[in-house]
C-alpha positions in Angstrom: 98.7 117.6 107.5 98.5 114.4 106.1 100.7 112.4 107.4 103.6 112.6 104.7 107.0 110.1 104.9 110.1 112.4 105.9 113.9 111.5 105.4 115.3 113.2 108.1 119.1 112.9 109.2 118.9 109.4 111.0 115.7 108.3 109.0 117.5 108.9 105.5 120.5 106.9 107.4 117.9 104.3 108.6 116.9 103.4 105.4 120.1 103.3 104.3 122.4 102.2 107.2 122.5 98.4 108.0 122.4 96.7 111.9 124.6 93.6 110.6 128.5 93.0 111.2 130.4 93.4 108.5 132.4 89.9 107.4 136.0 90.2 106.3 135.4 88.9 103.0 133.1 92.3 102.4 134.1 94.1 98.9 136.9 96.3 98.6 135.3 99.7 99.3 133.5 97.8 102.3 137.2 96.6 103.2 138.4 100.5 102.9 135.6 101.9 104.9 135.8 99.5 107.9 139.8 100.1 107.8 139.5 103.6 107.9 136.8 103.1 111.0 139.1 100.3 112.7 139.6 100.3 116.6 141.8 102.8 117.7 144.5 101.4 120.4 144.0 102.0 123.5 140.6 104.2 122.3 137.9 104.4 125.1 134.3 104.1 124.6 133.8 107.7 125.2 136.5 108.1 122.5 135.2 105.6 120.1 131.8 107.6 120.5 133.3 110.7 119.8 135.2 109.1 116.5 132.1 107.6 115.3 129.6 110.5 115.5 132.3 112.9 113.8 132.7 110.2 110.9 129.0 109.9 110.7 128.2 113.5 110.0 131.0 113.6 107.4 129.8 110.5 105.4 126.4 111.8 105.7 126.2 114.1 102.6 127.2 111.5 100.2 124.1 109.4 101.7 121.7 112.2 101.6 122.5 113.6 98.2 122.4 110.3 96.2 119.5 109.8 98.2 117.9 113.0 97.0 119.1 112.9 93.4 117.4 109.5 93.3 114.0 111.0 94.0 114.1 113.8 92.8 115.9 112.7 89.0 114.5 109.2 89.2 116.9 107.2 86.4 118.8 103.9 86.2 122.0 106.0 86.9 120.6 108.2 90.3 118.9 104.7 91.4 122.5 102.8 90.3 124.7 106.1 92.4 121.8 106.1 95.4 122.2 102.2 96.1 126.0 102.3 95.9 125.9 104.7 98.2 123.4 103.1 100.9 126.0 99.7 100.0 128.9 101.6 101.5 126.9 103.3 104.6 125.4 99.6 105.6 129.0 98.6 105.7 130.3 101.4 107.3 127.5 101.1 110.0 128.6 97.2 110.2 132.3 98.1 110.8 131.2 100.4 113.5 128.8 97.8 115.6 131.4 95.5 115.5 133.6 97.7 117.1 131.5 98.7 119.6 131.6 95.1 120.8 134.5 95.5 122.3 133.4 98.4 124.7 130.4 96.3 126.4 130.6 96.1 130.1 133.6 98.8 129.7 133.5 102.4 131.6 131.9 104.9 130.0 129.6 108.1 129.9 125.9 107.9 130.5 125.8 109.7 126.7 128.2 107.3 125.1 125.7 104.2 126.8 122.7 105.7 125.2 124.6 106.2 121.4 125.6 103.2 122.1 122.3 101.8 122.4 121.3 104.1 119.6 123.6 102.6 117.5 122.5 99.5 117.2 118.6 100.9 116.4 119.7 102.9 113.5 118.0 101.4 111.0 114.7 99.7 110.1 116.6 98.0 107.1 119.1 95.8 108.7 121.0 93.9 106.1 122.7 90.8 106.0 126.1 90.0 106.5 126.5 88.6 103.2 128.2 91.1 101.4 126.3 90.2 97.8 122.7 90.0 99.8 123.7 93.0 101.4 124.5 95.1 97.5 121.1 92.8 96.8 119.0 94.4 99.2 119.8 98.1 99.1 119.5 97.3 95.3 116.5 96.4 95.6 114.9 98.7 98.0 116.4 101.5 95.7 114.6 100.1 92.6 111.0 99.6 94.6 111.2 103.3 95.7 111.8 104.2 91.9 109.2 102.5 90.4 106.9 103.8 93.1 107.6 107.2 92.0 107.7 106.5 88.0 104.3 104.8 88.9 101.8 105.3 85.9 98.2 104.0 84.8 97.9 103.6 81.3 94.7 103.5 78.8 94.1 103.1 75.1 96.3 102.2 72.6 98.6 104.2 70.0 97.7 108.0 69.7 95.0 106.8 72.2 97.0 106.2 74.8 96.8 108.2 78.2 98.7 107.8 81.1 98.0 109.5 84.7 100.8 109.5 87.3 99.8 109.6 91.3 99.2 112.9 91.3 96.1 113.2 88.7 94.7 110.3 89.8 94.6 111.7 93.2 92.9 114.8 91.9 89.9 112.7 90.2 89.3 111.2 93.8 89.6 114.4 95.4 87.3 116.3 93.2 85.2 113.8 91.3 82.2 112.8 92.2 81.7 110.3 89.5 81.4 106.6 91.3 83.4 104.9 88.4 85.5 107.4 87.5 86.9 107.4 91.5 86.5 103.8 91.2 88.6 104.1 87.9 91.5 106.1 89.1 91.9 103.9 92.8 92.0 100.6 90.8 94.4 102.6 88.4 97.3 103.2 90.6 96.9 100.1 92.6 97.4 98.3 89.6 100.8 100.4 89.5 102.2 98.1 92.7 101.4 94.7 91.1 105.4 93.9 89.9 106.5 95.2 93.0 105.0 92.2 94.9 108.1 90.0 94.2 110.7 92.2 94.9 109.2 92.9 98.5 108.9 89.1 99.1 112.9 89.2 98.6 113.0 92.4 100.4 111.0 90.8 103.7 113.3 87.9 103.6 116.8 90.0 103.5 116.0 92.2 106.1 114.6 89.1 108.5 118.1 87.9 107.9 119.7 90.8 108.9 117.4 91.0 111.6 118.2 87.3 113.0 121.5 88.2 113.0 121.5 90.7 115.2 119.6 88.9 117.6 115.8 89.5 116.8 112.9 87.3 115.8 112.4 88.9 112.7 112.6 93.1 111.3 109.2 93.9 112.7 110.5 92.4 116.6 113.4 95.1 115.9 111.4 98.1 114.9 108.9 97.5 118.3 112.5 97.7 120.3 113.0 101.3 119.8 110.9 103.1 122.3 112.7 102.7 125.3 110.3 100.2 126.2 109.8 96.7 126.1 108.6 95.4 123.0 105.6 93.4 124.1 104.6 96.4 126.1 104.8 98.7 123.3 102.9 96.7 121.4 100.1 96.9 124.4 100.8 100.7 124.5 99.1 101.4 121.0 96.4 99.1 121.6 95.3 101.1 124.6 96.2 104.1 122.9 93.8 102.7 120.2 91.0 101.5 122.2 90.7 105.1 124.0 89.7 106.5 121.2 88.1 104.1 119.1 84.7 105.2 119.9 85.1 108.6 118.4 86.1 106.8 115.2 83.0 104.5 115.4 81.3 107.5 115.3 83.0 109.6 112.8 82.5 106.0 110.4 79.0 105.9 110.9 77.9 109.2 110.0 80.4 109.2 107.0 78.9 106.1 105.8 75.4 107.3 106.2 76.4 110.7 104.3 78.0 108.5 101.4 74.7 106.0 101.2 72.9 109.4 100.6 75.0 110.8 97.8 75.5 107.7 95.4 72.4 105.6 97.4 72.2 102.8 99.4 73.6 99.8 97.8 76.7 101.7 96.2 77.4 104.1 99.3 78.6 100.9 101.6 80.6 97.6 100.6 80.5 94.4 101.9 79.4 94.2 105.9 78.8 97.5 106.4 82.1 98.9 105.4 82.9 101.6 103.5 84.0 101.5 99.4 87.5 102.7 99.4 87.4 104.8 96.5 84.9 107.0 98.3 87.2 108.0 100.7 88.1 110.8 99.0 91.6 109.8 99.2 93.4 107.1 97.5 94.2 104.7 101.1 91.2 106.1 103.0 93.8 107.7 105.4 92.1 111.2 105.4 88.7 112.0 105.0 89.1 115.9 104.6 88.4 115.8 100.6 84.5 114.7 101.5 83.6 118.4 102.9 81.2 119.0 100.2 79.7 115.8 101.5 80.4 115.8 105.3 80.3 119.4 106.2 77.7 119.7 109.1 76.1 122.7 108.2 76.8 124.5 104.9 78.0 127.9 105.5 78.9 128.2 108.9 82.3 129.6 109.2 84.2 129.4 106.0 86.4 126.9 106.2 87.2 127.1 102.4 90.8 127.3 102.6 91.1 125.6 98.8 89.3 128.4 97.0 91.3 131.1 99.2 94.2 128.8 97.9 93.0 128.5 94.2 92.1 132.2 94.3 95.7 133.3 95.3 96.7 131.2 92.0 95.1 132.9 90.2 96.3 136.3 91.1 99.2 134.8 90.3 98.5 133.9 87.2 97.1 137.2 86.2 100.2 138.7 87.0 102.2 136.3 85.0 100.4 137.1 82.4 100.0 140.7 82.8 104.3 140.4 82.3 103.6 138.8 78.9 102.0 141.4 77.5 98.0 140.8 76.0 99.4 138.4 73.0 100.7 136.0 74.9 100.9 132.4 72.7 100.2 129.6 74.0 104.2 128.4 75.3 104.1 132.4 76.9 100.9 131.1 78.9 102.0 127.7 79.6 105.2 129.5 81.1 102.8 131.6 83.5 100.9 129.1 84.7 104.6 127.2 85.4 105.3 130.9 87.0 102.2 130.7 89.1 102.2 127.4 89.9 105.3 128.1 91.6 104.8 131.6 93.0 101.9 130.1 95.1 103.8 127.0 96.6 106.4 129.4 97.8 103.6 132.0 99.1 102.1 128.8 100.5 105.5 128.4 102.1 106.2 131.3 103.3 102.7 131.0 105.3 104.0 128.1 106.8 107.0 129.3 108.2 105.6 132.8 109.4 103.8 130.5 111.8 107.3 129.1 113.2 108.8 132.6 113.1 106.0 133.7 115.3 107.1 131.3 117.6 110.6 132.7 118.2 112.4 130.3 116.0 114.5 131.7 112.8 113.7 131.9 108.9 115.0 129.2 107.1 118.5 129.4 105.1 118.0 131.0 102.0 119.7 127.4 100.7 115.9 126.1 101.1 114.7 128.4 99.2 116.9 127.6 96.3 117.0 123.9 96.9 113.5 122.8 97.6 111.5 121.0 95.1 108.2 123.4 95.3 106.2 121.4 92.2 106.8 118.9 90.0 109.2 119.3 87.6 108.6 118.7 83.5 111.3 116.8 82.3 111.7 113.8 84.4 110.1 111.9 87.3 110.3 112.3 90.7 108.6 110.8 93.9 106.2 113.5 94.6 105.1 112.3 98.4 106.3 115.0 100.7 109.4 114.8 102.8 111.7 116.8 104.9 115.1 116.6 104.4 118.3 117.7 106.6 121.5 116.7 104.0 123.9 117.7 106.4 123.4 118.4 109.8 124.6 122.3 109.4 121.9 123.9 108.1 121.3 122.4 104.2 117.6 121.7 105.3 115.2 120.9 102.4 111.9 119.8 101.4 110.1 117.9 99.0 106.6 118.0 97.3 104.3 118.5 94.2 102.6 121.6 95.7 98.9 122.4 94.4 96.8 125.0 95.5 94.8 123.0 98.2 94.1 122.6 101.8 95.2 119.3 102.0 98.7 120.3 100.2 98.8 123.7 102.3 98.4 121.9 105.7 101.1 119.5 104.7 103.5 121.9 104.1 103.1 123.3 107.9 103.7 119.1 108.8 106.7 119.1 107.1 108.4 122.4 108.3 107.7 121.0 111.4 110.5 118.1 110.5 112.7 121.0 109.0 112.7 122.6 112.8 112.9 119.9 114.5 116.2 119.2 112.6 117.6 122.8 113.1 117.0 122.6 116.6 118.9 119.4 117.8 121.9 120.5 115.6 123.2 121.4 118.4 123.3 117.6 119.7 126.2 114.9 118.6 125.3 114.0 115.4 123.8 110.0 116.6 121.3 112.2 119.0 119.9 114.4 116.1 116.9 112.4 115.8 113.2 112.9 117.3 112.7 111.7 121.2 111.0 109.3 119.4 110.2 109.0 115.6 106.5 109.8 116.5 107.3 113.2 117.9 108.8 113.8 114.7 105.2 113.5 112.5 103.9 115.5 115.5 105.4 118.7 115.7 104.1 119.8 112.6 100.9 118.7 113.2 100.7 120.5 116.6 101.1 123.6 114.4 98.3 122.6 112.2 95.9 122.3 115.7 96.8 125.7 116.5 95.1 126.9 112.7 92.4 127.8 114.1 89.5 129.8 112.7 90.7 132.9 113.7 93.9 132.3 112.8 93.3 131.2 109.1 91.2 134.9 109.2 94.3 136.2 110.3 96.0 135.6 107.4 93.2 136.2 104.8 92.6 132.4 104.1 88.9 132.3 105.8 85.9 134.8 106.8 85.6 136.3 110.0 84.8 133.7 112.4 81.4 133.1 113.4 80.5 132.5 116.7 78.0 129.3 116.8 77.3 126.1 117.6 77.6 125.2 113.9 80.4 127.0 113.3 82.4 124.9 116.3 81.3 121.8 114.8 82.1 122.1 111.0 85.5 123.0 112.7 86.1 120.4 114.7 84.5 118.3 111.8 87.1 119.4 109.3 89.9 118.4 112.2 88.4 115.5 112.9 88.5 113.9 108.7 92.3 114.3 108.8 92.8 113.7 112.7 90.3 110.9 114.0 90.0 109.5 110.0 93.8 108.8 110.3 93.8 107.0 113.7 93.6 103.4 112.8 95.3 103.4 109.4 98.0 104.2 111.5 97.7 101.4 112.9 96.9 98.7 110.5 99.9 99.2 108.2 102.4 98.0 110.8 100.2 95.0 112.1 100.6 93.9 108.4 104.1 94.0 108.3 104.4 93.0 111.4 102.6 89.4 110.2 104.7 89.6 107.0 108.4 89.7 108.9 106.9 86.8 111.5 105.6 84.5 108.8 102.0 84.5 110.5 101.2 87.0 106.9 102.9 84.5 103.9 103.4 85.8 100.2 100.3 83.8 99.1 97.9 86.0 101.5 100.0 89.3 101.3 96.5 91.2 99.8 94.1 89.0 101.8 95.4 90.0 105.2 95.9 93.4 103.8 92.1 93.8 103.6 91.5 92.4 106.2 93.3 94.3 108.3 92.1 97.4 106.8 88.1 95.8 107.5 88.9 95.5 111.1 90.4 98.7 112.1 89.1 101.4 109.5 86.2 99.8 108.3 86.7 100.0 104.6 86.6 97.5 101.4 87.5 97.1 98.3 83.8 96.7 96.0 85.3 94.3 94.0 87.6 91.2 94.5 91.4 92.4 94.9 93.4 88.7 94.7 96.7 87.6 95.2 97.4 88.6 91.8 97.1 92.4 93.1 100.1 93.7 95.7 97.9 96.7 97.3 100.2 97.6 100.1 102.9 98.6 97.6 100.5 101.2 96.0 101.2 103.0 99.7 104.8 104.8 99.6 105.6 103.9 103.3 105.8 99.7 102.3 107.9 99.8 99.5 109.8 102.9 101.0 109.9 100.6 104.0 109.3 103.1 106.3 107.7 102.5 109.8 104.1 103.4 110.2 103.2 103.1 113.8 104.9 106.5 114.1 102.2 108.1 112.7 99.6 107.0 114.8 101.4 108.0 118.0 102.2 111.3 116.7 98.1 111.7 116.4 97.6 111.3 119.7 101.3 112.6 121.1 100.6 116.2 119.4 97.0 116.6 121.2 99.2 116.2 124.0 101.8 118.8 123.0 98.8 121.4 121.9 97.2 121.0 125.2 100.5 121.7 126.7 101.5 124.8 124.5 97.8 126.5 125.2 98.8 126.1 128.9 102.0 127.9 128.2 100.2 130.7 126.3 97.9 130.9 129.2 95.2 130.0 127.1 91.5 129.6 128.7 88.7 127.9 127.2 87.6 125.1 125.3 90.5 123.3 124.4 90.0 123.5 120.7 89.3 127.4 120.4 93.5 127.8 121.5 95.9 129.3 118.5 99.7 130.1 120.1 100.2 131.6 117.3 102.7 134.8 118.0 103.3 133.4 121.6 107.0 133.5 123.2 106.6 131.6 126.1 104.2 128.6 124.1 107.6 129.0 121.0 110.3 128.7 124.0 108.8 125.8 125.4 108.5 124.3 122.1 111.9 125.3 121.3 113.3 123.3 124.4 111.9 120.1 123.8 112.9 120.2 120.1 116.5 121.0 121.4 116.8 117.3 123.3 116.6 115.4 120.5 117.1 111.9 121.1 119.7 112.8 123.9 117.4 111.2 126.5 114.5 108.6 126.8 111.5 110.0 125.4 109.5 110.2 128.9 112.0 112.1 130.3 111.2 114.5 126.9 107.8 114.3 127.1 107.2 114.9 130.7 109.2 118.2 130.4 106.7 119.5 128.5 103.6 117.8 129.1 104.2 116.7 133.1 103.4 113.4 132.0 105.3 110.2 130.9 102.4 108.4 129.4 101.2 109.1 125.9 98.0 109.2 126.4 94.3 110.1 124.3 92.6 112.1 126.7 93.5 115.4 124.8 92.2 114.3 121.7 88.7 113.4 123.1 88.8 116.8 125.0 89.5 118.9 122.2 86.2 116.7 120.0 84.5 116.4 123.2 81.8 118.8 121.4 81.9 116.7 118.1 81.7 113.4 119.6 78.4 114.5 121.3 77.1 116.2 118.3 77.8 112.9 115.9 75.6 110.4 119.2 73.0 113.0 118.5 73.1 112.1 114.7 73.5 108.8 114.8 70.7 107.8 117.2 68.9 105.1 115.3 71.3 104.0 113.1 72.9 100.5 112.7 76.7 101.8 113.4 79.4 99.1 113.2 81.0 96.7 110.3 82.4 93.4 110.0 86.0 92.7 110.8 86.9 91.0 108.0 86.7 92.0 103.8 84.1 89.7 102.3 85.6 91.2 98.9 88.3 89.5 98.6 88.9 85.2 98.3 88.5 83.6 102.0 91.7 83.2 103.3 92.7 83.0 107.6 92.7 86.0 109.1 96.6 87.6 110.2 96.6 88.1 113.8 95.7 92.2 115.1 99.2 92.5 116.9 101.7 89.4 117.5 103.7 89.9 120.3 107.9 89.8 120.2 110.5 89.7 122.9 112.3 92.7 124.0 113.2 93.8 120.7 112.5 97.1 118.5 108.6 98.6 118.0 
């Protein structure tokens, strides 16, 4: 599930298209491309629309492939091609807001106002007008995304030296129960971000330019004014949003912290004021909890819930077979090959899972161009960013995705997140191409995850991943348990990484306290802390893809509570009766052709208008999410009755430092 960064059609362009007018004095291929966009004469708005929207969807593959081949072969030359190409869509994207100047206040089509509006939104990069600040920043966003992905931690020296990538040092957290080897591998691969700090600093001030320059305070007053809403009341939507549910995460917190005090005992299981050690987490930003079953699980052996041995156990079937091809003297390169073999047989079984679920829904198989130009594991002879993402190259079908597939529930789950992206995109093909986008971009992180509410007990049985379901008590709540460390354990990291950068681009977080309000952001909201002293000479918020990817992060926490909403709805549509959280749609028409419909809208209308069609309501709002854990919430009261629940708001790891404000306020400009 777990809340993966996609590049969809408009998101690959937002991170590559500018907001800023282009200046005459722009380089030659920027002077080529805005001459091939000029004016037309006597072009209306509805034409200019028309013009622009066709010439977006050609340029589009040129983005999109550099884009890919610079994650997925990561090298001077793809990261040289990739931030050419983003220097000639920011220009382009200039040219065209320029233009569309000239049509304000002018007749036009209801449609054309809203791309219009669109337009101007694009991107969450805006760039200067400076044409060498401009080839600066897109230079340097490309090489902070690169070195995130080439990331390594390093030990010994000479033949002694070992280096682990993301992706094994996730696995030691994951798996390990070793204190300082968890606390080795966390402290590992945040030391990875430490020579990104400086870049970002540049990075923060480039984009406030561009920002300024189109008429905002700063980049994060820009991002809060894209929710058709203003601003300052967005900013007051996700704090009611937060404090509806913020008492199911108290709870959740306590009775982790309590299970963790119990494991490794009392002084090592908490950190400073109560929080909780963030290499315990099981996960390596203490975003999901899921990886602490073995600790957390209510009561051992009710229901199995084991979906990572099912996983593991398909492997190696796979693996046997692989073998079993290779004859019984297979040498050691004929074995490595099957396990290669395997490796990849499963992720596409894994795959194929995933999409049987959409298929059931009414909606088609996807191209048989995915299945030849997905990247299903990691690949052996070069690096690549291995953080999942969904890709549409071209808005006609070349529909992608990316990840490092293992055998695990964590991994399997995600995979269902992310074909929700890859529908999503296939549905509103059928829109212009400057309304192919989500309603919003946290609809987009929730379809996916709506599928994921709907894998229910009896519908992992249903494919052979669990037992039988049992019919308990216990059985409800380690289910809703197992939900509820990816689900409520999310909640307010979703949050927190916005209200950082949202300090950074207003100044109120400077360079000097970068780490300092980092933790203490992440104190106040989720609870957690580092166990030892993490300085200014440490950058942690780059060791998170989404900063130095600079993607937006508040999506994600809408999308948590925005796909309770669309899983209550669905149910309703499959007639479903019942606790909430017993409802699978799984195989139902009516529940796929409702979902169907709101996918097709895109961002052709507000996203109220979107939301209500479905859901009846305009107003995201929380009250599914403490319906469907009505039965956990209750059940963690009951456990937690006599404990002292609660934690300081601010780290007392790190060097005293003033605390960044929870959620400054902007005038009517993007969320």
């Amino acid at each position: 599930m777990k809340h993966r960064h996609l590049l969809l059609p408009l998101a690959i362009a937002a991170s590559v298209l500018s907001l800023s007018a282009c200046k005459k004095e722009a380089s030659p291929e920027g002077d080529a491309t805005a001459a091939a966009s000029a004016a037309k004469p006597g072009e209306t708005a509805d034409q200019f629309v028309a013009r622009i929207n066709a010439e977006y969807k050609a340029a589009l593959p040129e983005i999109t492939s550099a884009q890919w081949l610079s994650q997925t072969y990561i090298s001077e030359d793809s990261q040289r091609v990739a931030a050419k190409a983003n220097e000639r869509a920011l220009t382009q994207l200039n040219a065209w807001i320029e233009e569309a100047k000239k049509f304000e206040g002018q007749p036009m089509s209801e449609d054309s106002k809203r791309t219009l509006a669109l337009l101007k939104l694009m991107s969450p990069m805006p760039a200067p007008r400076d044409p060498a600040k401009l080839a600066e920043l897109t230079a340097i966003a490309t090489k902070m995304e690169g070195a995130y992905g080439a990331g390594s931690y390093c030990t010994g020296e000479g033949e002694a030296k070992t280096c682990r990538q993301l992706g094994e040092l996730e696995d030691v957290l994951r798996s390990s129960r070793d204190y300082d080897a968890q606390l080795d591998a966390w402290q590992g691969w945040h030391s990875t971000a430490t020579d990104s700090r400086n870049d970002y600093v540049r990075f923060v001030e480039l984009v406030n330019e561009g920002a300024k320059e189109q008429g905002y305070a700063d980049a994060g007053a820009m991002w809060r004014a894209g929710y058709d809403m203003p601003a300052e009341q967005f900013a007051a939507e996700t704090d009611r949003l937060w404090d509806q549910v913020r008492p199911l995460y108290e709870q959740l917190h306590c009775f982790t912290r309590d299970r963790l005090q119990q494991t490794y005992g009392v002084e090592k299981g908490q950190a400073a004021g109560g929080t909780i050690p963030a290499h315990l987490t099981g996960n390596m930003w203490q975003q999901d909890w899921g990886n602490l079953w073995d600790i957390l699980q209510p009561y051992p052996g009710a229901g199995s819930l084991d979906i990572t041995a099912a996983l593991e156990k398909q492997y190696q079937q796979d693996l046997a077979a692989a073998l079993a091809k290779r004859g019984a003297g297979a040498d050691a390169k004929a074995r490595f090959e099957a396990e290669r073999e395997a490796q990849l047989q499963v992720a596409r079984q894994m795959t194929e899972r995933a999409q049987d679920f959409y298929v059931s829904l009414g909606m088609p198989k996807l191209p048989e161009s995915y299945w030849a130009k997905t990247q299903f594991i990691k690949p052996l002879d070069r690096d690549v960013v291995c953080h999942a993402s969904a890709w549409d190259l071209d808005m006609a079908g070349d529909v992608r995705t990316k990840m490092c597939i293992k055998p695990n529930e964590e991994d399997f789950t995600t995979i269902y997140h992310e074909l929700g992206h890859i529908y999503y995109d296939l549905a509103y093909n059928v829109q212009p191409p400057l309304f192919q986008n989500g309603a919003n971009d946290g609809f987009h992180e929730a379809i996916g995850d709506t599928i994921v509410l709907a894998m229910t007990p009896k519908y992992l049985n249903s494919i052979g991943l669990v037992d039988a379901p049992q019919e308990s008590h216990e059985a409800v709540i380690n289910n809703q348990m197992r939900m509820a460390l990816a689900k409520v354990a999310f909640l307010p990291f979703g949050l927190m990484i916005d209200r950082w950068r949202w300090g950074v681009f207003d100044g109120s977080i400077t360079p000097d306290h970068y780490n300092q309000a980092w933790w203490d952001l992440k104190a106040k909201y989720q609870g957690v802390a580092p166990v030892g002293a993490r300085g200014e000479e440490f950058f942690d918020p780059g060791a998170k893809y989404h900063v130095p990817g600079n993607t937006p992060y508040t999506r994600y926490f809408l999308s948590h509570v925005l796909q309770f909403q669309f899983y209550k709805s669905l149910c309703e549509a499959a007639g479903h009766t019942g606790p909430l959280y017993e409802c699978s749609f799984y195989g139902n028409p009516e529940a796929g052709r409702k979902f169907q419909a709101m996918l097709a809208r895109g961002a052709s209308q507000p996203w109220q208008a979107t939301l209500k069609e479905l859901t009846g309501s305009e107003q995201i709002d929380g009250g599914a999410v403490l319906e469907y854990f009505a039965p956990l919430q209750e059940w963690l009261k009951q456990q937690n009755q006599g404990k002292q629940c609660g934690w300081q708001g601010t780290s007392a790891a790190a060097p005293a430092a003033p605390q960044a404000p929870a959620a400054p306020q902007a005038p009517a400009t993007r969320g």
